[in-house]
Structures are given as structure tokens and as C-alpha cells.
C-alpha positions in Angstrom: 26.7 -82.4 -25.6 26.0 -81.7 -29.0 23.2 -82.2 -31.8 22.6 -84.9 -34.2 20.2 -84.8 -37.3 17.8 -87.9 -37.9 15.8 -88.6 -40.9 12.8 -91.0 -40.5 10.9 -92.4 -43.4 7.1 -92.8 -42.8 5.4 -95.5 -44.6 1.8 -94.1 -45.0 -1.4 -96.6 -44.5 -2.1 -96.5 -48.4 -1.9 -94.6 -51.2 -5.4 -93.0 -50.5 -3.9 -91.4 -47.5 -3.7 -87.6 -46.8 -0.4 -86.7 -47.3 -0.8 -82.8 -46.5 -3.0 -83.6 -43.1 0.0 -85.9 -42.4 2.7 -83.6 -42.8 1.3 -81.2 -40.3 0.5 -84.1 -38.1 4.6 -85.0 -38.5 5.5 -81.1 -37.8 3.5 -81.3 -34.4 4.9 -84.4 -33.2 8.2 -83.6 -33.8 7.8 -80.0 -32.6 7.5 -80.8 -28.9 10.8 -83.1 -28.4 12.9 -81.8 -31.2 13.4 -79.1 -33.8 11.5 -79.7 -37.1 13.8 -78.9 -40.0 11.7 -80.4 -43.2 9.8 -82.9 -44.8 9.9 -84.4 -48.5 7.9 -86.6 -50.0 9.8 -90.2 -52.1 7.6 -91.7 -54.4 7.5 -95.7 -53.6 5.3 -97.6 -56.2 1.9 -97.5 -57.2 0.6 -94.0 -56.2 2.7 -94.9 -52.5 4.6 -92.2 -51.2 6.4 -91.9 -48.4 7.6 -88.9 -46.5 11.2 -88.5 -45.0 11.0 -86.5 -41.9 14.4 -84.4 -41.2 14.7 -82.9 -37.8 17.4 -81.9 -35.4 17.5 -83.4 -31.5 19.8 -83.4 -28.7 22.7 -86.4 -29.0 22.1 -87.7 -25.4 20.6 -90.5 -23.9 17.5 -91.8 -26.1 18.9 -89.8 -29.2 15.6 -90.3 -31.7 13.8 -92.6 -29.8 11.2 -90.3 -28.3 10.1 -89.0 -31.5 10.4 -92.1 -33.4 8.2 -93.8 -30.7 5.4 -90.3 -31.4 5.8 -90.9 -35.2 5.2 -93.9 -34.9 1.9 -93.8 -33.4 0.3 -91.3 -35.8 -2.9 -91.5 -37.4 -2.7 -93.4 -41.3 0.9 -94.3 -40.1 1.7 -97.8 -41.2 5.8 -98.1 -40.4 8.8 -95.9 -39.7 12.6 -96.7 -40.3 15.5 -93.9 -39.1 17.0 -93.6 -42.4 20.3 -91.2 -41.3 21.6 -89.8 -38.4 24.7 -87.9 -38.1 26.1 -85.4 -35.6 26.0 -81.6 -36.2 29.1 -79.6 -36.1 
């Protein structure tokens, strides 16, 4: 079995939200069901910026779905949407 990398874009709350509180809230989450490899931030409109979370997971049964489903359910989340995944050779 090998290993696929995912990138998720979170859709913070609004634009008043805490981006830097959020990343670290991102690096934990992901950090307990896959391997954290970075973070950047994609300016949306209006002060709105959303952050694409990279990280690195096992390519078996579920794939992202664990961590989608713990990204998901952050604080000052509003949506996510797996952007990319593709297998690691």
C-alpha cells in the first residue's frame, strides 16, 4: 500500500477570523491520522482567505476521509473541499 497527498481548502467563518490560531488548530488535527506537510494561505475576496492544508495519509480504505471529517468540525470552520490528491512514488 502506498501514500497519497491530499490538499483541502478551508473556508474560514469570516474574514475576522484567526488565521494563525487556525493553522495550529489544522496542524493538530491532521497530526493524529496523517502526516502534516504545510499550510498556505489563498486570498479569496474581501479580506477572505482561505488556507489549503497539504498533508500526506495512507492510500487505503477511507483515503482522506478521517481527516476531512476532523477539519471539518473545527472551530471558525465554515466549509472544506479536497482540492488534490495524488499518489506518492
Amino acid at each position: 500500500m502506498g501514500e497519497v497527498v491530499a490538499t483541502v481548502k478551508l473556508m474560514p467563518e469570516s474574514p475576522d477570523v484567526d488565521l494563525e490560531q487556525m493553522k495550529i488548530d489544522v496542524q493538530n488535527a491532521v497530526n493524529e491520522d496523517a502526516e502534516f506537510h504545510k499550510v498556505e494561505e489563498e486570498p479569496i475576496a474581501f479580506g477572505l482567505v482561505a488556507l489549503n492544508v497539504m498533508f500526506i495519509v495512507d492510500d487505503g480504505e477511507g483515503g482522506t476521509e478521517i481527516v476531512e471529517e476532523k477539519l471539518a468540525n473545527l472551530p471558525n470552520v465554515n466549509s472544506i473541499e479536497v482540492m488534490d490528491v495524488r499518489r506518492l512514488m
